[in-house]
C-alpha angles and dihedrals in degrees: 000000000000117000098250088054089048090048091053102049095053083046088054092039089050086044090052096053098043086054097061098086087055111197090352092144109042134104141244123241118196097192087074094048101132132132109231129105135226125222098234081053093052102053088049090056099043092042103043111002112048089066095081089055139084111226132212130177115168082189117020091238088085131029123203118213121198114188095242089222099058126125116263108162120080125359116338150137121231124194102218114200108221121189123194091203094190095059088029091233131143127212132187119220122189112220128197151194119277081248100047090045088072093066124102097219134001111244120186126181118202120213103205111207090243089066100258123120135215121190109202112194126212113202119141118028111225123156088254098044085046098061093039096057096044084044086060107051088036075061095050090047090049085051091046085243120172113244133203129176118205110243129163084002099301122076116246126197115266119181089029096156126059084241090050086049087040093048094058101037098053091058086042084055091049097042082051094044087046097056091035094253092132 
């Protein structure tokens, strides 16, 4: 094998594996919070990225996407991405554990590295208030923040391993891609 093709293949090689976190490091900007979807995005998602995702659609006008590789034993908190394909709009449900589904109201404290603490709550579940609560602990994954969610009256630790805090940022960054946040 000649040395440029050498050389291309370890660039492309390199190129494959920086481009497995996908959109690990951006922001979110509120000001482009919206719920439509565009047509380039939704080829993406439909050709690459809906294979990762288990669908479910109880009436073929919306589609529910849960990432396949989500948590779904002991206490968590899942972002589902849901598309109403016949008004091309994108919603984000938060989805929780049956334990977690008892409680009035989620409530999720966020321990910053620098000490401080935030508590986001989660009450009524609008489409707006969706997306802001599930911004803000995409936000707190992205800070390595600790998380803990209040449940039977004392917080407990919810995305405690790298895979828990993978598994909800990569359907929060195609939700994003999806509605041209990012």
């Amino acid at each position: 094998m000649s040395v440029p093709i050498r050389k291309f293949l370890v660039f492309f090689a390199l190129l494959a594996i920086a481009s497995c976190k996908l959109d690990s490091d951006k922001k979110v900007n509120r000001e482009k919070f919206k719920f439509k979807v565009g047509v380039d995005a939704s080829l993406f998602f439909r050709n690459v990225r809906q294979i990762y995702y288990d669908r479910y659609s109880p009436d073929g006008k919306w589609q529910a996407y849960r990432f396949g590789d989500r948590t779904t034993e002991g206490t968590y908190i899942n972002p589902v991405v849901v598309i109403n394909w016949i008004k091309d709009e994108a919603y984000l449900l938060i989805e929780t554990s049956d334990d977690l589904s008892e409680v009035p109201f989620l409530s999720v404290r966020i321990n910053h590295a620098t000490a401080d603490s935030d508590t986001i709550i989660l009450k009524d579940r609008g489409k707006e208030k969706m997306l802001e609560f599930g911004s803000c602990i995409y936000e707190a994954i992205q800070q390595q923040d600790s998380l803990k969610v209040l449940l039977k009256g004392k917080y407990v630790h919810v995305f405690s391993t790298e895979e828990d805090r993978e598994n909800f940022r990569i359907p929060m960054s195609d939700y994003y891609r999806l509605t041209a946040i990012f």
